[in-house]
N, C-alpha and C positions, 0 to 999 in steps of 0.2 A: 326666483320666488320673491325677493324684496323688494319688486315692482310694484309686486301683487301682494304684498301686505299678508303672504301666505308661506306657510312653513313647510308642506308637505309637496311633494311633485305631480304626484295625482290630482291635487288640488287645483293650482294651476295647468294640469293639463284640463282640466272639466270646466276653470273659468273660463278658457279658452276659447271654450265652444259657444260663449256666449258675445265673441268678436266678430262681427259682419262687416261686409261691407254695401249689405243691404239695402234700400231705402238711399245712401249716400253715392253708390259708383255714377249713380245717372245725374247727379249734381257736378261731376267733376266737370269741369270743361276747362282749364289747362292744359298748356302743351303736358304730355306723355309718354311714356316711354314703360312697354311693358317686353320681358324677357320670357322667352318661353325655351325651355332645354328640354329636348328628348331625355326619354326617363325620368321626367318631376317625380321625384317619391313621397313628397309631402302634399300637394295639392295640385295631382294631376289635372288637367283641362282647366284648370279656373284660369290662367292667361289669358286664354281665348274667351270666356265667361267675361273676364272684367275687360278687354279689350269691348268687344260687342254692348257692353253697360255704359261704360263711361259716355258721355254728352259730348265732346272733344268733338270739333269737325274732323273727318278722315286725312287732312291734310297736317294735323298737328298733333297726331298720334300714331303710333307705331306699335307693332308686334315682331319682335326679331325674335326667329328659328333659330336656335343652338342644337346642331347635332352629333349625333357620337363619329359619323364619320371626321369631326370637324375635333375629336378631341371635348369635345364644350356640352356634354348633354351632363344630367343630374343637375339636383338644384343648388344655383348659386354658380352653375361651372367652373366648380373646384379645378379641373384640370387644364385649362383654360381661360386665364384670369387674365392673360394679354389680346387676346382676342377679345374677349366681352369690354374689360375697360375700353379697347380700338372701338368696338361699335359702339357704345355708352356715348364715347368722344365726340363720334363723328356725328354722334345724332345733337350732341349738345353744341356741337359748332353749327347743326342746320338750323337749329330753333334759334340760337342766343345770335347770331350772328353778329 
């Protein structure tokens, strides 16, 4: 809440909704890396929403599947944190080279 300059939780859960990334995904055009885990509980489908937005040639952007047969679905893949870092890596060794 002391981001937000706000005391209550409701509070900033309501500023929240006033966070887009609207008007901005289709200006990105940086390499990219977006993660996508079966079972997102917080903002199901928007991976694929901001993948599909962003300006990024298809060659310097990525969408990686984490799924629950792999151990890796929910958001953040809590239960699979050495696998998401490995592909995280492997993607930052294909870009930074």
């Amino acid at each position: 809440m002391r981001p937000f300059g706000l005391e209550a939780p409701y509070d900033v859960y309501k500023a929240l909704e006033d966070y887009t990334l609207a008007g901005v995904a289709e200006r990105i055009e940086c390499p990219i890396l977006i993660t996508d885990p079966d079972h997102e509980q917080f903002w199901p489908g928007q991976a694929q929403q901001l993948y599909d937005a962003v300006a990024t040639p298809e060659d310097r952007k990525a969408l990686v599947r984490f799924t629950a047969e792999e151990g890796a679905d929910s958001h953040c893949e809590p239960r699979a944190l050495g696998l998401r870092d490995q592909r995280i890596f492997d993607w930052l060794d294909s870009v930074l080279r």
